[in-house]
N, C-alpha and C positions, 0 to 999 in steps of 0.2 A: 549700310543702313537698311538693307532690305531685308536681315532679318530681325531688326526691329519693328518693320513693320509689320511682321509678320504675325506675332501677338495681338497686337490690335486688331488687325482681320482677324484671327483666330475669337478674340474675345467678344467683334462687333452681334454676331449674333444670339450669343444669348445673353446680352446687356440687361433687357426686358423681364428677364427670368427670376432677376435678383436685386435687391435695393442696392448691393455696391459689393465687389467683387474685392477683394484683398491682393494683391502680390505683393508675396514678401523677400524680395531678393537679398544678395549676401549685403552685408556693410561696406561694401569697397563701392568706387567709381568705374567700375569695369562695365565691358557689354552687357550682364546679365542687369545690371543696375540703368545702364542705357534703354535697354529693351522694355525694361518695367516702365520708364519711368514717358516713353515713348506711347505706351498701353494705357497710361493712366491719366485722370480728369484730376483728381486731387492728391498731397503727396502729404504723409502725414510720419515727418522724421523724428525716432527717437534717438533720443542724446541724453549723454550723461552730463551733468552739471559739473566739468572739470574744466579746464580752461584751453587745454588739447584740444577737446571737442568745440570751439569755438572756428577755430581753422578748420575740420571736416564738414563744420554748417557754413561756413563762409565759401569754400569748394561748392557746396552740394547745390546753396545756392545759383551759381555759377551756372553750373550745370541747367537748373532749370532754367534758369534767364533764358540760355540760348538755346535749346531744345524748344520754349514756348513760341520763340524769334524764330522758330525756323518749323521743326516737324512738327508740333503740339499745341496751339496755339490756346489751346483748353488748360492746360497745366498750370495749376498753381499750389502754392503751398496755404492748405490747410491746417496746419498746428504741426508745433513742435511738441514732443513730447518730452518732460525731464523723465530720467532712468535712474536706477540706482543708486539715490540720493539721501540727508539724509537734509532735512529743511531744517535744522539747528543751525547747522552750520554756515559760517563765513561765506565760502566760497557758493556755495548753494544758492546763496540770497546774490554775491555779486551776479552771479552768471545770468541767475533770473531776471534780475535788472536790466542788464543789459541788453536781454535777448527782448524784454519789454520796452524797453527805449526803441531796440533798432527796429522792431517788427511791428509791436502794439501788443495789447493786453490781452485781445482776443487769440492771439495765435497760442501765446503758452498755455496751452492744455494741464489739467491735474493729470499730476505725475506717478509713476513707480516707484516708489521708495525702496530702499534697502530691506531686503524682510528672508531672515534665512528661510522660511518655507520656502518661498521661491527657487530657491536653491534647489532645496530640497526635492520638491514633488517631480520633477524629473528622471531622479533615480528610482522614483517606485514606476515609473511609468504611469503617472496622473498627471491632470491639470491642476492648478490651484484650487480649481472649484473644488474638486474631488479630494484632495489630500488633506486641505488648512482649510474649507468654508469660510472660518470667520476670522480668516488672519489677513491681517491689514495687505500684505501682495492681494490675496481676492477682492477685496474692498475697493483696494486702487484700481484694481480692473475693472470692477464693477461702476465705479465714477467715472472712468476715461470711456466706457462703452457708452455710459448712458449723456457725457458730454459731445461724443461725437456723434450717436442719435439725433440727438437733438439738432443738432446742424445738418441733419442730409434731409 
């Protein structure tokens, strides 16, 4: 665990510099997901609205539980994020439900929707911003920035 801590001493001094610091580790439960998640005040997980992804949030869970129980006592989940969704749909709406029943309404954050730009603006080497401005992926980003503004 000691080089989980070591992030956090790393990040403690220029905390002050910055309204709130990003790390964005891989998708797995691994050290580099321990190490971030050791570093961090609030944890803000995207998930896609399938039902797979139900067991990864119920894991990740997990995970913060005892990290807060033990190294992190600051650590809590902040919002979930839906991903690649498409809100017509069935399953979109159960998952949402759900994730509002077990957590509360405040946590599910506006989401990312399915949107081929998104895809796309990768291969040119842009952001969203830069490729599609006014295509619903930048919009989504532009709502989930300005909902999680508002809470810091």
């Amino acid at each position: 665990m000691a080089r989980a801590l070591t992030l956090a001493e790393q990040i403690i001094p220029i905390t002050t510099q910055y309204d709130f610091i990003i790390i964005d580790p891989p998708p797995t439960l691994g050290i580099l997901m321990v190490i971030s998640l050791v570093a961090a005040h609030e944890v803000y997980i995207p998930m896609p609205l399938h039902f797979l992804a139900m067991e990864g949030l119920a894991e990740m869970m997990q995970v913060i539980y005892r990290l807060n129980a033990g190294f992190n006592p600051e650590l809590h989940l902040a919002g979930i994020i839906p991903t690649f969704f498409n809100k017509n749909t069935r399953t979109a709406r159960e998952i949402s439900n759900e994730i509002k029943n077990n957590f509360g309404k405040p946590i599910l954050l506006s989401g990312i929707r399915n949107n081929i730009k998104l895809a796309e603006s990768p291969a040119f080497k842009q952001t969203i911003f830069e490729y599609a401005p006014k295509s619903i992926g930048a919009q989504d980003y532009k709502n989930l920035i300005t909902t999680i503004n508002q809470g810091v």
